[in-house]
N, C-alpha and C positions, 0 to 999 in steps of 0.2 A: 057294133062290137060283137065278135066273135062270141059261142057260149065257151064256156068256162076262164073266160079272161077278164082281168079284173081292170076298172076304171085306171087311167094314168094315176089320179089323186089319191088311190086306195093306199092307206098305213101299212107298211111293214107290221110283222108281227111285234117286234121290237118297239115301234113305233104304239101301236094300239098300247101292249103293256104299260110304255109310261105313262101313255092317255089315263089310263086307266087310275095306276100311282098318284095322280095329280088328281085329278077326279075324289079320289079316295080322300087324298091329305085335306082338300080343300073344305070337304064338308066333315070331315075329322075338328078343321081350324073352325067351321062356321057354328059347332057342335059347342067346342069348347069355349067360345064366346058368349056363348046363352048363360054360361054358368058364371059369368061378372055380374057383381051385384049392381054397379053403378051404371047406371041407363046412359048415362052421356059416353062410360068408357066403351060401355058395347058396339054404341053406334059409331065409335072414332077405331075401335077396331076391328067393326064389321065394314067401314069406309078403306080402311088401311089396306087390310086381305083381299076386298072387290079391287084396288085398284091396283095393289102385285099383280096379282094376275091375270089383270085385263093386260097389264103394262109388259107381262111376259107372254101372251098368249100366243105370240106368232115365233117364240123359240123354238129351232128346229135341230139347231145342231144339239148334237145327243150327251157332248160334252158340257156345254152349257146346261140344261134341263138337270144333268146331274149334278152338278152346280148349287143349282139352286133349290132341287129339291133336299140336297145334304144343310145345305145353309137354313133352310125352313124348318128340318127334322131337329137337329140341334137348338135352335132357339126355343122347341117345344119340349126341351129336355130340362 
């Protein structure tokens, strides 16, 4: 690889950001589940959130992501 040229695989700026947004929300969601008092609810939805987004982790298209990050934001509203 030539210097200053970036891997094929390397994120768009665009792309990092949402990484980023997602990143955020997630431990945003993992935060606000600490704070159920009920030990069985925690674990069904610290189960629930690990498995959205294992189940969305290889979304790419930017319209979709957007999707679902609006769909997650409003549920937490």
């Amino acid at each position: 690889m030539a210097a200053g040229r970036l891997p094929p695989a390397a994120l768009t700026l665009r792309q990092f950001l949402r990484r980023q947004q997602v990143l955020q929300l997630y431990r945003k969601i993992l935060r606000a589940i600490r704070e159920v008092p009920a030990e069985a609810d925690r674990h069904y939805l610290k189960d629930w959130a690990r498995e959205e987004f294992r189940r969305n982790k290889d979304a790419t298209e930017e319209v979709r992501i957007g999707n679902l990050w609006i769909f997650i934001c409003c549920k937490q509203a």
